[in-house]
Backbone as ProteinMPNN parsed JSONL, in Angstrom:
{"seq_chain_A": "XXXXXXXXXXXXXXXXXXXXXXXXXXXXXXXXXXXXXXXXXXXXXXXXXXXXXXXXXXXXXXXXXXXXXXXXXX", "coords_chain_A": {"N_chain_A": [[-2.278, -7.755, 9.218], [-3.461, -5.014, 7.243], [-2.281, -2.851, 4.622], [-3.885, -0.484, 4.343], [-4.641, -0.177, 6.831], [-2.326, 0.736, 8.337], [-0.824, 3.269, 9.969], [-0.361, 6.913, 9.708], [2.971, 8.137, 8.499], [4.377, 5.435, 9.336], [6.074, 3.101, 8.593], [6.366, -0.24, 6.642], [6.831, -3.579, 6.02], [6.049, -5.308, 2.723], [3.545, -7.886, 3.03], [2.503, -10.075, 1.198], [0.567, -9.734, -1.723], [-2.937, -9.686, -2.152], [-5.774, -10.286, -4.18], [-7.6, -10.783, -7.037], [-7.124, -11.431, -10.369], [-6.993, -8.609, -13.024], [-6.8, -6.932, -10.738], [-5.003, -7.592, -8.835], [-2.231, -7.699, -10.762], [-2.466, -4.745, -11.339], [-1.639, -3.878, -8.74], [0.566, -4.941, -8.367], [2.502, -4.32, -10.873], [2.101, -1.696, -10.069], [4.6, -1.744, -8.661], [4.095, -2.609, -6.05], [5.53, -4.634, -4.264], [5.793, -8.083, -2.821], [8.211, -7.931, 0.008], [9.063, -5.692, 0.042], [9.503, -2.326, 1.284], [7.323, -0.076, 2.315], [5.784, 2.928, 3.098], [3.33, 5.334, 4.744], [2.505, 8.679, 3.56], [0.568, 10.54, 3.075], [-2.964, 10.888, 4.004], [-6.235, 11.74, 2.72], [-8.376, 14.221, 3.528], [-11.093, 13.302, 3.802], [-10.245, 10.56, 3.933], [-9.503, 9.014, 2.316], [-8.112, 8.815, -0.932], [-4.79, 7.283, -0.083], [-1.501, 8.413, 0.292], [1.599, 6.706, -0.537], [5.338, 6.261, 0.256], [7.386, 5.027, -1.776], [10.022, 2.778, -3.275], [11.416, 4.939, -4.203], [9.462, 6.919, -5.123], [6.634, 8.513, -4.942], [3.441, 7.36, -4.597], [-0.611, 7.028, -4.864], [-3.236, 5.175, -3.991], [-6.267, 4.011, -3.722], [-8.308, 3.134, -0.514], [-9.754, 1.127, -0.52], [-7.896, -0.735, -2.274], [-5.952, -0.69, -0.975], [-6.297, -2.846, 0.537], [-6.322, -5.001, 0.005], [-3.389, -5.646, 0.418], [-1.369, -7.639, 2.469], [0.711, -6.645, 5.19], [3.533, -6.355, 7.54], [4.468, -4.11, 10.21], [7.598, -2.238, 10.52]], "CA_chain_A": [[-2.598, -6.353, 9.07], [-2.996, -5.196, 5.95], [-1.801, -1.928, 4.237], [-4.842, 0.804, 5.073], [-4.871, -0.173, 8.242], [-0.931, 1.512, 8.856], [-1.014, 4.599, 10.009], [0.956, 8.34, 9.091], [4.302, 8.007, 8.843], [4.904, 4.386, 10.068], [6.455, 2.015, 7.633], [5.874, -1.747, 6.922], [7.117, -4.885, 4.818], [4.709, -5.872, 1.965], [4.171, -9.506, 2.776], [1.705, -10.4, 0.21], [-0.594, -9.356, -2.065], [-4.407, -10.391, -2.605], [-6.355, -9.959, -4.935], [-8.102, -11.272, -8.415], [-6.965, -11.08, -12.134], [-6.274, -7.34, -13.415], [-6.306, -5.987, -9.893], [-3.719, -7.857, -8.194], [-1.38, -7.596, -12.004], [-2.364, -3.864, -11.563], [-0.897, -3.783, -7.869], [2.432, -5.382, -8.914], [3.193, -3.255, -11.865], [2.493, -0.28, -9.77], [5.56, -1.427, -7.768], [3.259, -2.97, -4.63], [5.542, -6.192, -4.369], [6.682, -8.738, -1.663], [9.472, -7.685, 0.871], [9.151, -3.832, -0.538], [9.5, -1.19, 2.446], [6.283, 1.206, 2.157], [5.809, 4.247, 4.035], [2.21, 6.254, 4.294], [3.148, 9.99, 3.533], [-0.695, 11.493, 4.398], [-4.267, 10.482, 3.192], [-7.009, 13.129, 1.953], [-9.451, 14.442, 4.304], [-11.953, 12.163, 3.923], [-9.797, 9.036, 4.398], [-9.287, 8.423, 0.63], [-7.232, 7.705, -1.127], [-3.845, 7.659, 0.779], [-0.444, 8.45, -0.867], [2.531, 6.399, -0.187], [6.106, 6.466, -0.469], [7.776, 3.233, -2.015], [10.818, 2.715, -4.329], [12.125, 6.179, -4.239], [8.736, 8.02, -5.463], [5.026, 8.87, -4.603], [2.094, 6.978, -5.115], [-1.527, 7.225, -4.492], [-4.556, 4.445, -3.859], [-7.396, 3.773, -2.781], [-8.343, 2.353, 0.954], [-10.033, -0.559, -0.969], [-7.032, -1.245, -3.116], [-4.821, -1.566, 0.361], [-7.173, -3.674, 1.744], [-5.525, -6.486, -0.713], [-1.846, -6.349, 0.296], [-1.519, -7.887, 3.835], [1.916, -5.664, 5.614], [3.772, -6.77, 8.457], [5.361, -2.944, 10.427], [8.979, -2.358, 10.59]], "C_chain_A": [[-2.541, -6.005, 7.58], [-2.946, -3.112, 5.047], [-2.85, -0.331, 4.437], [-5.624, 1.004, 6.283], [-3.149, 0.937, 9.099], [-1.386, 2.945, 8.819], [-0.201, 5.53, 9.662], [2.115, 8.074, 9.425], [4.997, 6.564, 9.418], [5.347, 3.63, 8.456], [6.688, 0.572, 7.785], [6.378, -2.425, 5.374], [6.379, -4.654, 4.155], [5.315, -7.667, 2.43], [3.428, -10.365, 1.75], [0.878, -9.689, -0.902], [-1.628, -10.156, -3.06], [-4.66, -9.585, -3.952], [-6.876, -10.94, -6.037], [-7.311, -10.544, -9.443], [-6.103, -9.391, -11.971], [-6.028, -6.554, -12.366], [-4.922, -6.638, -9.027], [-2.168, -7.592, -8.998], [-1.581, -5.838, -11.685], [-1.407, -3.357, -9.95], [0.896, -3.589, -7.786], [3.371, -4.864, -9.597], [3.069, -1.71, -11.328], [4.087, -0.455, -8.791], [5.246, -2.336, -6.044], [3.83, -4.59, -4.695], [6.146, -6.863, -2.923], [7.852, -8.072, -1.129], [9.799, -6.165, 0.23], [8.436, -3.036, 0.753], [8.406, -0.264, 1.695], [6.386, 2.295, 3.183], [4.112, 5.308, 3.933], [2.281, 7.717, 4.512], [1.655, 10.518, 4.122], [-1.881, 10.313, 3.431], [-5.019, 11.74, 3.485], [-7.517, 12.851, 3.456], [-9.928, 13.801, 4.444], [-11.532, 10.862, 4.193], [-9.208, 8.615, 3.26], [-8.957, 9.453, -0.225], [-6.172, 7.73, 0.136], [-2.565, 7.706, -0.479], [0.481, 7.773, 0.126], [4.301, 6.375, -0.74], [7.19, 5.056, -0.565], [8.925, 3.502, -2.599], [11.5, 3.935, -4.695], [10.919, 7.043, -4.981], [7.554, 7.747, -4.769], [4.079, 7.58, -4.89], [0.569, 6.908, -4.372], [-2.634, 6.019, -4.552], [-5.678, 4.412, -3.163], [-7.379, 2.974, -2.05], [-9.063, 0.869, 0.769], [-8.968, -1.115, -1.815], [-6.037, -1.929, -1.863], [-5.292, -2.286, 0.627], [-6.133, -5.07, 1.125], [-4.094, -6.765, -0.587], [-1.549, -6.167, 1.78], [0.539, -7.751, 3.748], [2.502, -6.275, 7.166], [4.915, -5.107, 9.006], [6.586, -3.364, 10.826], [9.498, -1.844, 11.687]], "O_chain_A": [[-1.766, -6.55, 6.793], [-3.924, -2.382, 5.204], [-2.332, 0.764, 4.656], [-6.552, 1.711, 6.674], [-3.115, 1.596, 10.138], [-2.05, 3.574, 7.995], [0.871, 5.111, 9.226], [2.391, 7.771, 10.586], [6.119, 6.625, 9.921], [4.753, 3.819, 7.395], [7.132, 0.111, 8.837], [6.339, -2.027, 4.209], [5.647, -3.737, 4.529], [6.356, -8.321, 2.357], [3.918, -11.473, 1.531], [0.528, -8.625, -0.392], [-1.473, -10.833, -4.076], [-4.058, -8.682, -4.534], [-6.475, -12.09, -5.856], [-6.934, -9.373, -9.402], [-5.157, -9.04, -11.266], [-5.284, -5.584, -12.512], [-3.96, -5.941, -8.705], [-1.142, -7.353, -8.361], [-0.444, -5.389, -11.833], [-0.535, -2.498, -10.077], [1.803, -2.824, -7.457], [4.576, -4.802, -9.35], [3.638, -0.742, -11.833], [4.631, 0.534, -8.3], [6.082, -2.56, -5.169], [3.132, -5.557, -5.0], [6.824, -6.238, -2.108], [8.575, -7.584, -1.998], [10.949, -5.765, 0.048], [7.261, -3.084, 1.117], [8.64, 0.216, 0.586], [7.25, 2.28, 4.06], [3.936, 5.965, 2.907], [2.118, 8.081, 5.677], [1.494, 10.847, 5.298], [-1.701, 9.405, 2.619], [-4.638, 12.619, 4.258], [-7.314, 11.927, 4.243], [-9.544, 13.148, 5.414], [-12.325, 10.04, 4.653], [-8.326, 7.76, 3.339], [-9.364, 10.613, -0.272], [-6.558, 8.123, 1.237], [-2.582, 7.276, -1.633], [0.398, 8.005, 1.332], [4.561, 6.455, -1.941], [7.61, 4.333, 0.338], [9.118, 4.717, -2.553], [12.253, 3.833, -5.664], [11.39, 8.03, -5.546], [7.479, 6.77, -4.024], [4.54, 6.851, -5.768], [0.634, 6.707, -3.159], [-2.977, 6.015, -5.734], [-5.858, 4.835, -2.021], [-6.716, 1.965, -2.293], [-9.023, -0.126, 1.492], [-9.252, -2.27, -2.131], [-5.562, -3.059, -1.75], [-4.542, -2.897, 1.388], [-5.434, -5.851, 1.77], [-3.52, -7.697, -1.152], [-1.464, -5.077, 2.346], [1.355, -8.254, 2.976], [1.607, -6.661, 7.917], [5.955, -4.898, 8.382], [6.825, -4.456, 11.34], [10.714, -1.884, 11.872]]}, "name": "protein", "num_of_chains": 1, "seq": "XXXXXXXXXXXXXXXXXXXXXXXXXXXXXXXXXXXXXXXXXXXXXXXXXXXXXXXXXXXXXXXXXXXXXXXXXX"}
């Protein structure tokens, strides 16, 4: 399963993350790492982005950025 597939309010492992070059390095340094508890607080209207809550704050991506970090729920 992988991270913009979880739905509102459920929370999930990170068990990996995909990706290439500067986007997978840009994942990591946002915080998006192995065995890190996520949580999806809402996503916009349209579907996109979604905001989640990680590490004790906010953050926001896009539904193609989750696609790259495969989640196992808690």
């Amino acid at each position: 399963m992988t991270l913009d597939q979880l739905p509102i309010g459920k929370q999930a492992k990170i068990l990996a993350v995909n990706g290439q070059g500067a986007l997978r390095r840009h994942l990591l340094d946002m915080g998006l790492t192995p065995k890190i508890t996520v949580m999806v607080r809402k996503v916009a209207p349209m579907g996109d982005p979604m905001e989640l809550h990680l590490r004790g704050y906010e953050l926001t991506i896009r539904k193609e950025d989750a696609r790259n970090i495969v989640i196992e729920e808690v």
